[in-house]
Structure formats: C-alpha cells, structure tokens
C-alpha positions as CSV (number, residue, x, y, z in Angstrom):
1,X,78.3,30.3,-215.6
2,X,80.3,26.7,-216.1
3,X,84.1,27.4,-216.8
4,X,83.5,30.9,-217.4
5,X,81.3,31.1,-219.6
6,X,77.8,32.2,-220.2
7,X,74.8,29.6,-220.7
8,X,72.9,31.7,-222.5
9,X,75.8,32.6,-225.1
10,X,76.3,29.0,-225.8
11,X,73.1,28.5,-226.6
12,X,73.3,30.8,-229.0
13,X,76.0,29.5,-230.0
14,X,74.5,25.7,-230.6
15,X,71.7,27.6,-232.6
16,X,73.6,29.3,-235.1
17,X,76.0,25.9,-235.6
18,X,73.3,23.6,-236.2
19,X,71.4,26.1,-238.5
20,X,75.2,26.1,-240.2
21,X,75.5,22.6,-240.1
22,X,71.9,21.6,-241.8
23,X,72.7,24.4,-244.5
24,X,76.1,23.2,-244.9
25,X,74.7,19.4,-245.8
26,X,71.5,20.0,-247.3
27,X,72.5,23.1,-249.7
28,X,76.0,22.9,-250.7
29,X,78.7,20.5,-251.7
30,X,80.6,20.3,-248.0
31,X,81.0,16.8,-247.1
32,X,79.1,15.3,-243.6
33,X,82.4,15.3,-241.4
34,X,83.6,19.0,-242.7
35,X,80.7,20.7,-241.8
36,X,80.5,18.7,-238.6
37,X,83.8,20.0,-237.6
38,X,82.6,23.6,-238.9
39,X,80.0,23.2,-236.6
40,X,82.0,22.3,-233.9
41,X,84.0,25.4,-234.2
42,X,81.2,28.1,-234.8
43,X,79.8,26.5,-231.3
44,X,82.9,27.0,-229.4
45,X,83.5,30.5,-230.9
46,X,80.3,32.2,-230.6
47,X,79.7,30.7,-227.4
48,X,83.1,32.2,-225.9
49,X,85.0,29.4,-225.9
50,X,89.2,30.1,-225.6
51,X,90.6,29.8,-228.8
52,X,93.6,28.3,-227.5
53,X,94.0,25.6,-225.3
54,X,94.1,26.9,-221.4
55,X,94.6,24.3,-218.2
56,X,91.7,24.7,-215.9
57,X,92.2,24.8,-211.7
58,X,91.4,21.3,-212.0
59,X,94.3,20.3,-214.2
60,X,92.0,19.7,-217.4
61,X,92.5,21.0,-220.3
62,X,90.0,23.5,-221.7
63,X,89.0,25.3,-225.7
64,X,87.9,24.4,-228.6
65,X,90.6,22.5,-230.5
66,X,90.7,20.0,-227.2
67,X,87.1,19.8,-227.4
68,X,87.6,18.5,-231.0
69,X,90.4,16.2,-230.5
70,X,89.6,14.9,-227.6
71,X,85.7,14.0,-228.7
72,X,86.5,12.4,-231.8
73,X,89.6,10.5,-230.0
74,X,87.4,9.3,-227.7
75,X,84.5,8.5,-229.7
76,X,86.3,6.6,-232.3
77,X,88.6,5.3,-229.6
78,X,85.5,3.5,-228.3
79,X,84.0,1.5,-231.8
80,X,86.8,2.7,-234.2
81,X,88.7,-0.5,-233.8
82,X,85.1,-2.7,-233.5
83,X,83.7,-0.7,-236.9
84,X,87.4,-2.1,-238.6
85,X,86.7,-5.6,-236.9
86,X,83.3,-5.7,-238.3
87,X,83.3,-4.3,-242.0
88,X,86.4,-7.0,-242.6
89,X,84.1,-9.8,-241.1
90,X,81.1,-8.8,-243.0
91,X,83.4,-8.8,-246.7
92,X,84.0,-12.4,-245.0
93,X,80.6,-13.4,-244.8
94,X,80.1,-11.5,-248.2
95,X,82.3,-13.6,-250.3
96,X,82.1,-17.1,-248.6
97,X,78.2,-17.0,-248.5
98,X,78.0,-17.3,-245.1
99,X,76.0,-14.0,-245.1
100,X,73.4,-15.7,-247.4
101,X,73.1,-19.0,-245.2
102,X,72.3,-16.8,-241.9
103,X,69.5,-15.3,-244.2
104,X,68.6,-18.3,-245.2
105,X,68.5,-19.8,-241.8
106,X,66.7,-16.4,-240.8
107,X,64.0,-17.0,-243.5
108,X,63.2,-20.5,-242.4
109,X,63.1,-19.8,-238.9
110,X,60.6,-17.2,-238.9
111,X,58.6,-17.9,-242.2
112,X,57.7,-15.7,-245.2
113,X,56.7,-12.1,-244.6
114,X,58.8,-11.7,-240.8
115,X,61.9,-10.5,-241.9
116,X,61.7,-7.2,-240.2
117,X,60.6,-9.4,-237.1
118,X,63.0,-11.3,-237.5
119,X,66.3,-8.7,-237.7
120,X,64.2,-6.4,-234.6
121,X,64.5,-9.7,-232.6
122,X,67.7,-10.4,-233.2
123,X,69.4,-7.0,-232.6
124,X,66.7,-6.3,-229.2
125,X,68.3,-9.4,-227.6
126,X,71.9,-9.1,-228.9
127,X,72.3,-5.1,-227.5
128,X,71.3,-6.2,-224.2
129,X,75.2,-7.0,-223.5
130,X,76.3,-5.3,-226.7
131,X,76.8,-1.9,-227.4
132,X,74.8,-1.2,-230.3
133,X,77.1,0.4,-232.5
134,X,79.6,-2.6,-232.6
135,X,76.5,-5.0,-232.7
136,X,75.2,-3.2,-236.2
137,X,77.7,-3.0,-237.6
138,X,78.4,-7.1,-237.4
139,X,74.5,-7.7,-238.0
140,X,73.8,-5.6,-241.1
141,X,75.8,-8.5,-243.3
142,X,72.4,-10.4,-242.4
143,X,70.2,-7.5,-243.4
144,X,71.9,-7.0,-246.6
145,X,72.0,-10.5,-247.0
146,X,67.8,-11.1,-246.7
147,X,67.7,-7.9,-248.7
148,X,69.1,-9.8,-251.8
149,X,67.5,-12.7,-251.4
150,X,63.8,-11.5,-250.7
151,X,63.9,-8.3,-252.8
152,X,62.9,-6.3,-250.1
153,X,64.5,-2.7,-249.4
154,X,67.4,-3.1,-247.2
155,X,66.7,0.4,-245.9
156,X,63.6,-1.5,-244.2
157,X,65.2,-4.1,-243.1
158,X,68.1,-2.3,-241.8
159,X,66.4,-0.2,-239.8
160,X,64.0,-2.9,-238.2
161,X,67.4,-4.4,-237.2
162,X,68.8,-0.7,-235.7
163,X,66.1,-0.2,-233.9
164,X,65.8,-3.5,-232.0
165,X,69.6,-2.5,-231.2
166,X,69.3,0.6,-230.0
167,X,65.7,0.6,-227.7
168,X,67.5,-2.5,-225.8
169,X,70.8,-0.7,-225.6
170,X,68.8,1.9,-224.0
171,X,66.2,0.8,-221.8
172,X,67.6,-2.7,-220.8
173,X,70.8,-3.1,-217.8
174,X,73.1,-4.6,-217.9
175,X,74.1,-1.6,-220.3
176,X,76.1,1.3,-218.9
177,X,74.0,4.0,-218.9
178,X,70.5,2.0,-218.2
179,X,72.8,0.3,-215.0
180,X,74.0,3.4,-213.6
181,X,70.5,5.3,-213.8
182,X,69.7,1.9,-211.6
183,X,72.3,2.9,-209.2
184,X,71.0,6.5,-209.2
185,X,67.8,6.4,-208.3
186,X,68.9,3.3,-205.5
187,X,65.9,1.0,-207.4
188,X,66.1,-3.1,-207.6
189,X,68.2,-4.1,-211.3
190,X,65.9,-7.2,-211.8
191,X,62.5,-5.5,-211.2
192,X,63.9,-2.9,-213.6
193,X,65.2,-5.3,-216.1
194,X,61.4,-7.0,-216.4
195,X,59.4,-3.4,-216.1
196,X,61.8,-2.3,-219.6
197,X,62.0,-5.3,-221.5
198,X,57.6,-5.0,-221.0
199,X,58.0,-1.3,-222.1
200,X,60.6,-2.2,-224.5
201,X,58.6,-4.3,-226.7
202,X,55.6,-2.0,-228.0
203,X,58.8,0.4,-229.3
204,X,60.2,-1.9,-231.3
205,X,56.7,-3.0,-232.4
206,X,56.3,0.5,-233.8
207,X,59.6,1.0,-235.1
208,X,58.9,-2.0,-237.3
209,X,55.6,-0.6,-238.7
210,X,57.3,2.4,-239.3
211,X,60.3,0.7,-241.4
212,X,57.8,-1.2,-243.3
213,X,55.0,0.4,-244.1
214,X,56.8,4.0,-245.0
215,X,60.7,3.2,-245.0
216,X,60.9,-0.2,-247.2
217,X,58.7,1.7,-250.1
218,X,59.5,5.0,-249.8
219,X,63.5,4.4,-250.3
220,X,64.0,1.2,-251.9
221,X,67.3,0.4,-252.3
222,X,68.9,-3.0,-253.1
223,X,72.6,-4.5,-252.6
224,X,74.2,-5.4,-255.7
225,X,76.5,-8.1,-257.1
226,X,79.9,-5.6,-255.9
227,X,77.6,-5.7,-252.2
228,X,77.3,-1.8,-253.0
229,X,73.9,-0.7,-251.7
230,X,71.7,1.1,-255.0
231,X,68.6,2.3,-255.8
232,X,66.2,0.0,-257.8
233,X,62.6,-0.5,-259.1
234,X,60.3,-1.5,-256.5
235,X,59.3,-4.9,-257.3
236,X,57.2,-7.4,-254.7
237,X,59.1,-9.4,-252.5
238,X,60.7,-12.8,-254.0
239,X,59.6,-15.6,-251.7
240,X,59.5,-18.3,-253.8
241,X,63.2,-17.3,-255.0
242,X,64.7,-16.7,-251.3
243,X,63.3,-19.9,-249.9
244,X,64.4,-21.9,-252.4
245,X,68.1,-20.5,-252.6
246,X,71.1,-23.0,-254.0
247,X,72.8,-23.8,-250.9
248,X,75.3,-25.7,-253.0
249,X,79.1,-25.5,-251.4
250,X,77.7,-22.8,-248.9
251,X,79.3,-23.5,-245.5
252,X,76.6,-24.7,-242.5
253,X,74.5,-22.5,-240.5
254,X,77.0,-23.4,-237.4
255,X,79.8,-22.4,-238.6
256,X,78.5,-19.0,-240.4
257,X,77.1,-18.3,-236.9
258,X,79.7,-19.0,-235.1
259,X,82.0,-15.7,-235.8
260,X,79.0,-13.8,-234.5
261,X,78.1,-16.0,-231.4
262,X,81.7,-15.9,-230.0
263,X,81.8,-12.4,-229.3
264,X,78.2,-12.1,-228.4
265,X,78.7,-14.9,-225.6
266,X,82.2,-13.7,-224.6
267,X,80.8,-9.9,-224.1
268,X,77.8,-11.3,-222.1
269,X,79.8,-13.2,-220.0
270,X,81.8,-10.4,-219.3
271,X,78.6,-8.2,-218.6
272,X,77.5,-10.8,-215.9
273,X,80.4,-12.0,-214.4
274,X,81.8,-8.0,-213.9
275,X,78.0,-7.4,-212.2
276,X,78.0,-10.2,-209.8
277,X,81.6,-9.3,-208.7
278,X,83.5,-12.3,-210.1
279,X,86.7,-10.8,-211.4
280,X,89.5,-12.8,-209.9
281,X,91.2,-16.1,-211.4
282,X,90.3,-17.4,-214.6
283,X,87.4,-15.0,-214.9
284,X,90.0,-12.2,-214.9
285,X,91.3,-13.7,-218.8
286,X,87.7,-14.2,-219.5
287,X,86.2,-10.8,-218.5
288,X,89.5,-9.0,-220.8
289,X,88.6,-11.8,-223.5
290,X,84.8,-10.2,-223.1
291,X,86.1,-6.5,-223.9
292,X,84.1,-5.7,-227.0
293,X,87.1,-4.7,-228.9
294,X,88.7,-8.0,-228.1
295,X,85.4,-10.3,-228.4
296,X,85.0,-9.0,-232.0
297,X,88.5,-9.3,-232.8
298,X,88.6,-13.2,-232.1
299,X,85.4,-13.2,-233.8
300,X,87.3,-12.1,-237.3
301,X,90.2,-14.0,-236.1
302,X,87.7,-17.7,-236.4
303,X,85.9,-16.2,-239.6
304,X,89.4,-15.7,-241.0
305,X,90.5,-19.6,-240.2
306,X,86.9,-21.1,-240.8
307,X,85.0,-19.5,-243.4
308,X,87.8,-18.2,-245.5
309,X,89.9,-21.4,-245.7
310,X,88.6,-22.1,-248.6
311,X,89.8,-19.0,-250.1
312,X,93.5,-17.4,-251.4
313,X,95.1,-15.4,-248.9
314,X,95.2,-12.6,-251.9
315,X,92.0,-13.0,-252.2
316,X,90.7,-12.7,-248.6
317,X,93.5,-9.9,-247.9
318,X,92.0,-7.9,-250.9
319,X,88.2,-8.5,-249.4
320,X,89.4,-7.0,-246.2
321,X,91.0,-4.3,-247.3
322,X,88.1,-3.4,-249.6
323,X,85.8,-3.6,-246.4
324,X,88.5,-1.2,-244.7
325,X,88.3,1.3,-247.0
326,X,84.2,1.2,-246.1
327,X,85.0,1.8,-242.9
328,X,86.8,5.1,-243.8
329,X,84.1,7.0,-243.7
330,X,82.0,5.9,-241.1
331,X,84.5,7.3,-238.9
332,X,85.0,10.3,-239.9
333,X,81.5,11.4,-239.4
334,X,81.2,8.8,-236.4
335,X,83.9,11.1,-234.8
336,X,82.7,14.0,-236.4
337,X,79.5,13.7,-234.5
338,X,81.9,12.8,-231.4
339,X,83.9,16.4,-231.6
340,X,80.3,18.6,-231.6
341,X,79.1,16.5,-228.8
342,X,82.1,16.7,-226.7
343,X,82.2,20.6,-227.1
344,X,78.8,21.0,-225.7
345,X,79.9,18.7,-222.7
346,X,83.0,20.7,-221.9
347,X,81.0,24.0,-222.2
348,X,78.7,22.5,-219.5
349,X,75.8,23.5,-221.9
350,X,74.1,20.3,-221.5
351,X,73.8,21.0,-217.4
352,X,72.9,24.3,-217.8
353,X,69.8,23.4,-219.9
354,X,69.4,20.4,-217.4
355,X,69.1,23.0,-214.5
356,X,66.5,25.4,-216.3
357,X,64.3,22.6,-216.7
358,X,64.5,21.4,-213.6
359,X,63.3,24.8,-212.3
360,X,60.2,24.5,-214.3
361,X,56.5,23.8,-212.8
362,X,56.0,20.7,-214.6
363,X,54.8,17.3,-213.5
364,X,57.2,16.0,-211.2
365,X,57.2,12.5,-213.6
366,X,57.9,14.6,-216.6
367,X,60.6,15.8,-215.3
368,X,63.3,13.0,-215.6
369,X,62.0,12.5,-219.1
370,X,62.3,16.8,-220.0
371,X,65.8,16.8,-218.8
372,X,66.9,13.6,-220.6
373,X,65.3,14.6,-224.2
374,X,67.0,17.9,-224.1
375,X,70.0,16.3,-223.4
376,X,70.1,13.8,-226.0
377,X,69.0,16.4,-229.1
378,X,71.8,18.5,-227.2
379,X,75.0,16.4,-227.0
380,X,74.1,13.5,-229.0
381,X,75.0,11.3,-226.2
382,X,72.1,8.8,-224.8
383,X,73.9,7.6,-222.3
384,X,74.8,11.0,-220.8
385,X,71.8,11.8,-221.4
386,X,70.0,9.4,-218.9
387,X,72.8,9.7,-216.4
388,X,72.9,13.2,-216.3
389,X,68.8,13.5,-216.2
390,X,68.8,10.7,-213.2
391,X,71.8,12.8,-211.7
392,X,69.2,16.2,-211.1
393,X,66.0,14.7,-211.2
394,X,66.4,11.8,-208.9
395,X,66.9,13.9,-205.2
396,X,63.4,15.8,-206.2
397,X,61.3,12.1,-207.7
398,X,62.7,10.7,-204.4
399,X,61.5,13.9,-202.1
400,X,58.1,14.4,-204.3
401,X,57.5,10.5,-203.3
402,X,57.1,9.3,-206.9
403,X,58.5,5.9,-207.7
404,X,61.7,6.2,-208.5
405,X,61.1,3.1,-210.7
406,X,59.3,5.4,-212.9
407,X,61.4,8.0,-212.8
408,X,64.1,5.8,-214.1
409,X,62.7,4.3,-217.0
410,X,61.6,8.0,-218.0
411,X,65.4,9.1,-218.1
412,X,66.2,6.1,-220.6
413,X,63.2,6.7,-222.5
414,X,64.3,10.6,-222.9
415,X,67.5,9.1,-224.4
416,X,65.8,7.7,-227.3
417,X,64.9,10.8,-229.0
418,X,65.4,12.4,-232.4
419,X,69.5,11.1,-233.2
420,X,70.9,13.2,-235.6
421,X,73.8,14.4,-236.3
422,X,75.6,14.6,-233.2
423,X,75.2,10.7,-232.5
424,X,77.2,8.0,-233.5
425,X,74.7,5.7,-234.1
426,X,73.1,8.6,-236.5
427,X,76.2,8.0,-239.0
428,X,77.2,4.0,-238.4
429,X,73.4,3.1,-239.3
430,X,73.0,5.3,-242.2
431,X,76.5,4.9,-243.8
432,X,75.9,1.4,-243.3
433,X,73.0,1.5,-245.5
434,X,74.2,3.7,-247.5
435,X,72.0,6.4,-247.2
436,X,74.1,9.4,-248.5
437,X,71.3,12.2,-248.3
438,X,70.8,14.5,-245.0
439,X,67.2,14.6,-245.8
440,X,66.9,10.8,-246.1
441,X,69.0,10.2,-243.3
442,X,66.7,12.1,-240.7
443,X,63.9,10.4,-242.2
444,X,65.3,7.0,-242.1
445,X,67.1,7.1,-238.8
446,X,65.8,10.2,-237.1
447,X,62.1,9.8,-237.2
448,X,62.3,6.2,-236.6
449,X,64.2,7.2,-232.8
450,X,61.9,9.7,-232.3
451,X,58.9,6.8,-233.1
452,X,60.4,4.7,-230.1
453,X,60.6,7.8,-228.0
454,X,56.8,8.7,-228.7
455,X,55.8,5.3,-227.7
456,X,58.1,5.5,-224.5
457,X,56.4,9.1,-223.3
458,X,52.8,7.4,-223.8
459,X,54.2,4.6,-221.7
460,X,55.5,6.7,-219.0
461,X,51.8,8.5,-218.9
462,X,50.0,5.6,-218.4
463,X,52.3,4.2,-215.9
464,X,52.2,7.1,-213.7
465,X,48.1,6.9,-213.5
466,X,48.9,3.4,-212.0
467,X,52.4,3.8,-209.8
C-alpha cells in the first residue's frame, strides 16, 4: 500500500489506460495529447486515486487533477521555454542559410556516405552536458538541413542524430541521473565516465544501422521549400549536388556555429565548474549564465544580432513566430506524456513494481537492470528510472559483493528502453520530424531505444563473465 492505495489496483489501472490510450491513437480521430490526458485519468480512477485534491500528513498534495497539473507543469517547466528558444533559432538558421552551411561544413568534414555518422557524433558528444531534449531540438535544423541537400530521408538522419543524444544523456556523468546512480552505488565518476563512453559506442553503432538500413527507406520523407517535412519518392542520395552547393551570400561556418557553440560551452561549463565545487565569484554569473534555459536563450539572442542582420525585423519577427506556432504542439504532448508519468509516481506504482522485482530469484547483476527497465516502460522517466533502480538494488549488489561498477552501468542501461508515449523525448523527436502516425512513431523512435537497450543488456552479460 503507498498513500493508501493498492499496488495491484493500479496496476490494473496502468493496463486498462495504456490499452485506452493505444486504441485512442491508433483507431480513432482523438488527438495525441487528448488521449494522453484520458489516459492519465482512467489510471488515477481505476486505480483508486481521490477524485479531489486531498493534503497528505506530509503537507503534499495528493489526486488525480494534481497529478495532471503538476506533471505537465513540471515537465514543460523544464524544456518548454528551451523547445520555444530552439524552434525560433532553427526558423533562423532556416531562412538565413546558416542551416545549409552547417550541412555543408558537416558534409565536407566527414565525406560522402557518413551523414548518419556524422549527426550520431555530434549529438553523443553534445548530450554529455546537455540535456537531450533541449539539444535536439537545436540540432535537428542540421538534420533537416543534410536532408535537403543529400536527398536522404530525414527520418534517418534524424534519428541517427536522437540517438547519439539520448545513449550519452543516459549512460555518460556529468548528467543528472547517470551522476547520482555514481553517488549511489559510492563508485569512482572518472572510471565510470571511461567504462560508459566504451559501452556507449557499440549502441550508437547499432542505432545507426538501424536508422539506415530500415528507417531512411522505409519512411522517406523530405523537407520542403516551406521547411515542412513530406513524404516523397525514394530517389538515391544526391552527392554530387550537396557537395557542390552555391555558397553564394551564405554567412561563414563560424558564425552559423556560433549560436549553437555558446550555449553548448556555457552549459558545460556550468556542468564542470558546479561538480568540482567552484560556485563562488565570477563563476556564480557564469554557472546561472550556464542554466540551459538561459545558455539557449543567449544563443537566439546572437543568432538574432548576427545571422538575421541582414534581414527585416518583419521578416525575422514573422519567421519566429511561425517557428512558435511549431512548437505548440510539441508541448502539449511533451506535457501530455509529463501528466501520465507523474500520476504513476505519485501513486508510488513505479516502487511497488520496483520492490516485487527485487524479491525475485534472479541473478543478482540482472537485477539493477530488471528494476530500471520496468521503470522506464512504467513512468516514462529515465532518469527516475536509474535513480530509483540504484536506490533498491545498490544495498543488495554491494552485500552480494558484485561490482557496483556494474551494477551501475546496468541501471542506466535499463533507462534506455522502449520510450513511448510517456516520455518526452518520445514526442520532441517525432514531432520534430514530423512523424504524425502512432504506428510510425514506435517504429521510428521506440524500436530504435529499445535497439540501444539490447545492445546495453549484451554488454552487461559479457561484463559480468569478466568483473
């Protein structure tokens, strides 16, 4: 029993709102954030949630409509603002063409045929300070760009760019959740840093075959002149065509980058500086300079007074505010996802399936990992997903004498798996892309988690024949 109410009930509960929920999108005409919301409520109610808010012993609030409010408050609260930031920036690089000289730039760097290398690169080194929401959703101009100039599927190179984002975010401190499962299980940061970044690597590998060898022909969709995202014919990819792009009047690969690399480099510095302790003086202005929300901020603030000086302050206002309306629905279902997630939190679901497996005769290894899948296909969450799995699991890998190195790594691998529709990420990568479809959206985004997950669990295997 957590706050009353029955674990076995809410359950129950979950089960009949997600069968709901993937009718809802698949078979009728509800729209993504309605049914979420339906959802949401068919949880709470079957699972004997209060219908009206009540104030708990603790002096928290507690029932379904606070479950709601509060998880899409908080969810949006958290990348609303940088998912505004980064749609206006990307209508910047849009119409000035800095978009096409970072694909450009891309292109000659790594050579024909590397794109998806390329984009996977690029987003595995740029979440390792950067929450990888906020970092898509400033990246994907570049995807969308190489898209139009290659003829290759952005859908493919999209999702080599997500994934890169996301496996770092995940496995790699010095972000949140992969730092505090560090601090759980008491192991060394810098030995875990190099043991994840190794592990890391043959993920993203495999998320890249995945996106183009199935993704990039099976859903090939181009942007168009209006930057809309449409199907097309397959056709091969345009080398000759991209590499020889009129770079006439386009602004220089610095100062293109250089709304991108200002955020990035304040955020990391932030990161390090709020790790090693150094928080007092000037690094005090430069750590709040470093919050994401700020860092991308000043980042549209210098593509505003570099890249669009050449422009009519109609004309850029207008771009922005078409890139705004974009953004509309991103957050809905963003915070749509946030609201079903936070319900199963409050409920203490999440714990009590946490619990039952950790009362299981399995593996002592497989146990971290177990915990930290369920939790993630639970709540959506994978950051409270790890933490909660390190949380149980870590008193009994310590006690069993298994490295707690190992242990660690397998609560961020757990994280990894199968986002759907309870994630964020879920809905900022696929609206994005503008994949519309629920049944193209768990193929393009679902599958390709659930690809760096399977990688992950073989890892773990062969690690614990050796540690």
């Amino acid at each position: 029993m957590v706050n009353g109410l029955s674990g076995e009930r809410m359950l129950l509960g979950l089960a009949i709102g997600i069968v709901v929920l993937i009718f809802l999108v698949l078979k009728t005409k509800v729209q993504a954030f309605l049914a979420l919301i339906i959802c949401t409520i068919i949880v709470g109610v079957v699972g004997g949630m209060p219908l009206q808010t009540i104030a708990l012993e603790d002096g928290k609030n507690f029932g379904i409509i606070n479950s709601i409010t509060s998880g899409f408050g908080g969810t949006l609260g958290s990348i609303g603002i940088i998912i505004g930031f980064g749609v206006m920036m990307g209508q910047i690089f849009e119409i000035t063409g800095a978009a096409k000289r970072m694909a450009y730039t891309f292109l000659k760097l790594f050579g024909k045929k590397r794109e998806e290398e390329a984009l996977a690169l690029t987003g595995f080194l740029v979440s390792i300070p950067i929450f990888c929401d906020s970092g898509f959703v400033v990246l994907a101009p570049i995807a969308k760009a190489i898209s139009k100039a290659t003829k290759k599927s952005v859908i493919g190179l999209g999702v080599a760019l997500a994934a890169g984002l996301v496996i770092t975010h995940s496995m790699v401190p010095p972000t949140p959740g992969p730092l505090g499962v560090c601090g759980i299980f008491g192991v060394d940061v810098g030995k875990f840093i190099l043991l994840s970044i190794v592990l890391a690597l043959p993920m993203t590998i495999a998320c890249i075959a995945y996106s183009r060898l199935y993704l990039s022909k099976k859903y090939y969709k181009l942007p168009n002149e209006e930057g809309e995202i449409v199907d097309a014919p397959y056709q091969e990819p345009d080398y000759d065509s991209a590499f020889s792009m009129d770079m006439t009047g386009i602004p220089g690969a610095l100062e293109s980058f250089m709304p991108l690399l200002i955020p990035i480099l304040l955020i990391l510095i932030n990161t390090i500086a709020t790790a090693l302790g150094k928080t007092e003086g000037i690094m005090e202005v430069v750590i709040f300079l470093g919050q994401p929300i700020v860092a991308v901020g000043l980042g549209l603030v210098v593509a505003i007074f570099t890249l669009a000086r050449r422009f009519e302050r109609k004309v850029v206002i207008a771009e922005m505010e078409k890139g705004m309306m974009s953004a509309g629905i991103i957050m809905l279902v963003t915070g749509g996802g946030g609201a079903l997630g936070q319900i199963i939190k409050d409920s203490g679901l999440g714990t009590f399936m946490a619990e039952g497996l950790a009362g299981t005769a399995i593996p002592i290894v497989i146990l971290p990992l177990l915990i930290s899948t369920a939790m993630r296909f639970i709540q959506g969450s994978g950051t409270v997903a790890m933490t909660t799995a390190a949380s149980i699991s870590a008193p009994i890998i310590i006690a069993a004498g298994v490295n707690p190195l190992l242990g660690a790594v397998a609560c961020c691998v757990g994280s990894l798996f199968f986002g759907y529709f309870n994630d964020s990420y879920f809905w900022v990568v696929n609206r994005t892309l503008g994949v519309s479809e629920a049944k193209d959206q768990l193929k393009i985004w679902s599958v390709t988690s659930t690809v760096a997950w399977a990688v992950g669990v073989v890892e773990i295997l062969v690690l614990n024949i050796f540690m």
